[in-house]
N, C-alpha and C positions, 0 to 999 in steps of 0.2 A: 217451884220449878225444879223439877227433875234433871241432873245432869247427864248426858247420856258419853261415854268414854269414845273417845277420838276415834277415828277408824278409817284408814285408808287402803284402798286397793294394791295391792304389790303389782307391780311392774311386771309387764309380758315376758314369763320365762322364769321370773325370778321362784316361783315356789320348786318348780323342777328343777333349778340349779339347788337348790335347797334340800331337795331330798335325795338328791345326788350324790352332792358334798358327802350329807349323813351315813348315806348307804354306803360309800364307798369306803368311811370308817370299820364299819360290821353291817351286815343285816340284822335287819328287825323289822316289827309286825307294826301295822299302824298307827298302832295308839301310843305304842313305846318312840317312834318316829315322830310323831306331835308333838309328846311331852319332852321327847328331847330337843327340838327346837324350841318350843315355848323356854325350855329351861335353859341353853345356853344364851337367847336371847333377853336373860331377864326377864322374862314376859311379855316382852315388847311385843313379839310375833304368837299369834296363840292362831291355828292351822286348824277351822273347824272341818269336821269329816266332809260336808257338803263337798269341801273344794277339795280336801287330800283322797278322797278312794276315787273319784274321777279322776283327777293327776295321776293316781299309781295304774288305773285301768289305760289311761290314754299313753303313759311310758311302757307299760308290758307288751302292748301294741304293739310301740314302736321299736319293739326290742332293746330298750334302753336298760330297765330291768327283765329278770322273772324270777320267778318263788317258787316255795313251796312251804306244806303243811308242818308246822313245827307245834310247840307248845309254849304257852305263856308260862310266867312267873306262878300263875296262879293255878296251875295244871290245865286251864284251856286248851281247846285248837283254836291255834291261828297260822294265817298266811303270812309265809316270812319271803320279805324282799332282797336281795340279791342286784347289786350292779353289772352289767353284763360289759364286755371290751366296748360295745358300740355306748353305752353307756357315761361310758368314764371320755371317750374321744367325746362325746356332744357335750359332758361335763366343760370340759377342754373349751371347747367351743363356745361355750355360756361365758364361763368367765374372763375368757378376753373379750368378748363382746360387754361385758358388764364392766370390766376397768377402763375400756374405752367410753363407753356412756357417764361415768362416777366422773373420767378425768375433764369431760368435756362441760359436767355441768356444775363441775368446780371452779373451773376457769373462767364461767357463769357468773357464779355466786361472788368471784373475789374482786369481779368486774361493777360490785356493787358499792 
């Protein structure tokens, strides 16, 4: 029997407040944005493309981010992301709604 590695859904919201956070450090291109979350996460979080270029296409939309053509490490083109004010305000937004979720289903857990 083959073990297959744990794998749960992130919570509605939660990869956007995530790329958010990041971006609002510096911009960068997608793949530098994965592996920097897989990497401060210890690995815990690994952000396969399927779900991040649709997240980055559906915030561009929403004017959350926008880009431009930059170059990778490697002399590539790539698409570099950029936080926009409305951006950092929905940031804003996420994560009081997310310390408010955290505190309520601590207060859950401690009730156990």
């Amino acid at each position: 029997m083959v073990k297959t590695p744990e794998y749960r859904d992130l919570f509605p919201g939660a990869l956007e407040m995530m790329i958010l956070q990041t971006l609002s450090r510096r911009p960068l291109h997608g793949y530098a944005l994965a592996q920097h979350i897989k990497s401060i996460s210890d690995d815990l979080l690994q952000i396969e493309e399927g779900s991040l270029y649709p997240a980055l296409q559906r915030m561009l939309k929403s004017g959350w981010l926008k880009s431009e053509m930059g170059v990778s490490a490697r002399n590539r083109p790539v698409r570099v992301y950029k936080v926009t004010p409305a951006g950092r305000k929905r940031l804003e937004e996420e994560r009081s709604s997310f310390e408010k979720m955290f505190a309520g289903i601590n207060r859950v857990l401690a009730m156990g």
